[in-house]
N, C-alpha and C positions, 0 to 999 in steps of 0.2 A: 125854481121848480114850481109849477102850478100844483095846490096842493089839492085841487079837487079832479086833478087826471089820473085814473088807474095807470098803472106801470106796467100790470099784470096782463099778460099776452099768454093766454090759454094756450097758444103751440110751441112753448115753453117747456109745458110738462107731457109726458108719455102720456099719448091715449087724450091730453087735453083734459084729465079726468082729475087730475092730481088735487085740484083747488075745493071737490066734493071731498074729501076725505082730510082734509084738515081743518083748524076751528075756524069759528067766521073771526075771529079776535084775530090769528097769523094771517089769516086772507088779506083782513083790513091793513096790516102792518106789512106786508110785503108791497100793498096797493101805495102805500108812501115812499116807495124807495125803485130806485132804476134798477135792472135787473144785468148790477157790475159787483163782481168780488169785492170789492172796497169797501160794501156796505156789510160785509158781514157781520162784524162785531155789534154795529147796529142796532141792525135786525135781531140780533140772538139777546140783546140788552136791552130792548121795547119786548121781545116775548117772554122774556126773563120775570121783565116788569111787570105783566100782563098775567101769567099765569103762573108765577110762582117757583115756575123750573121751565126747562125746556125738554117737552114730549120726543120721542125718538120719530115718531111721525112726522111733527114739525120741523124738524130738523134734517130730516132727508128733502121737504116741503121745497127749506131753504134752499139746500145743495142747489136741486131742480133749477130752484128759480133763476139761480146765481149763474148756474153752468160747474161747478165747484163738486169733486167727488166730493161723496159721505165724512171718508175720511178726512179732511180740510176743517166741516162744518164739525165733526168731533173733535180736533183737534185744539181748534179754539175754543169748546167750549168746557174741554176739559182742563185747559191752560191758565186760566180766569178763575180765582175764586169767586168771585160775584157771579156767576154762572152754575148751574147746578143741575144735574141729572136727575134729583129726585125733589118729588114736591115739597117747598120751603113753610112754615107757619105762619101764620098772619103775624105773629110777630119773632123777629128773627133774636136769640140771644145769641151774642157773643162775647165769651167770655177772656180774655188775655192769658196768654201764657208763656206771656216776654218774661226774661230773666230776673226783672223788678218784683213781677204779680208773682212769677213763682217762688220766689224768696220771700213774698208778702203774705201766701195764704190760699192763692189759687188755685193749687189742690183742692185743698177742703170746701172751697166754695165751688167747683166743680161739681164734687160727691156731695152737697148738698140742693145745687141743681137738678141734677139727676135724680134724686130722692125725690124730691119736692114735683119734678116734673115726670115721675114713671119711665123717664128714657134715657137714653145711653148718649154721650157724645156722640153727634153726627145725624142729631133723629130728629123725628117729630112727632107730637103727641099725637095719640088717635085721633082727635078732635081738631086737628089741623091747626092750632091755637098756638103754640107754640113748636118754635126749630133750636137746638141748642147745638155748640157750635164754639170748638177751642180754636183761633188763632193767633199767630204768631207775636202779635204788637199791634196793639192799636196807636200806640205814639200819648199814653199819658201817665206815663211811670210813674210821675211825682201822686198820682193818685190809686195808685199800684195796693193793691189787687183792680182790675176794673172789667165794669162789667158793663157791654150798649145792650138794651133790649129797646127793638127801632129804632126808634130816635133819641131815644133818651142813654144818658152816661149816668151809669153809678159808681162813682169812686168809695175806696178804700170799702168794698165790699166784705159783707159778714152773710152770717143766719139770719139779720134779720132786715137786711136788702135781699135777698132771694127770695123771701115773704111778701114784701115790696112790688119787687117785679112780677111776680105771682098774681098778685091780689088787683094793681093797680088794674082801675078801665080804663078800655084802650079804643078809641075807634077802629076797628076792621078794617 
């Protein structure tokens, strides 16, 4: 695939108009990809990347470009948990709550997430700074409770790793 040839065929979308009303960031990211159902996870996984969550504008964007009802492009990206409907924080906390963390403490260092960061599992702070976020197993029990904020893994997390996480700078 030449990677400096638009893909995007403005009689693609209704009216040809479709492409003003989404961001130049998805314009750009549709412009790398042929306009085939195959690319869908793709494309929702570079805008994911791009913007944090994926907009319900961009996402019918996709359908359009794909030929793919609405339905389809929701359905994948409500399938995926690396996909997200609502806007993600520059840094993403996720904290375990495999059968090891919650035998180890991961409650408690939950509701002192929460405390620490003014919001609830599933949120993100007003400031856009951080997302907090229980799943199922990260796959490292032996260091159970555990906690990734970004890139980083904190094992056998307490009070004063959520202070940690908190506190550390982070490039954006």
């Amino acid at each position: 695939m030449e990677s400096n040839q638009s893909h995007i065929d403005s009689s693609c979308f209704v009216g040809g108009d479709l492409l003003g009303k989404i961001s130049r960031t998805t314009q750009e990211i549709l412009s790398t990809y042929p306009p085939h159902p195959r690319f869908l996870l793709p494309i929702l996984q570079d805008i994911q990347a791009a913007r944090k969550y994926l907009p319900v504008s961009e996402m019918k964007a996709v359908a359009e470009y794909l030929d793919v009802p609405d339905s389809r492009v929701y359905a994948v990206a409500t399938f995926y948990k690396s996909l997200s409907l609502v806007p993600k924080g520059d840094v993403e906390i996720k904290l375990c709550m495999g059968t090891a963390c919650h035998l180890r403490g991961a409650g408690a260092v939950l509701a002192k997430l929460e405390r620490a960061l003014g919001v609830e599992n599933g949120s993100t702070t007003p400031d856009g700074r951080f997302s907090l976020e229980t799943v199922n197993c990260l796959g490292a029990c032996a260091l159970a409770p555990v906690v990734v904020a970004g890139e980083k893994t904190f094992g056998k997390a307490d009070a004063a790793t959520v202070k940690r996480i908190i506190e550390e700078p982070r490039d954006p």
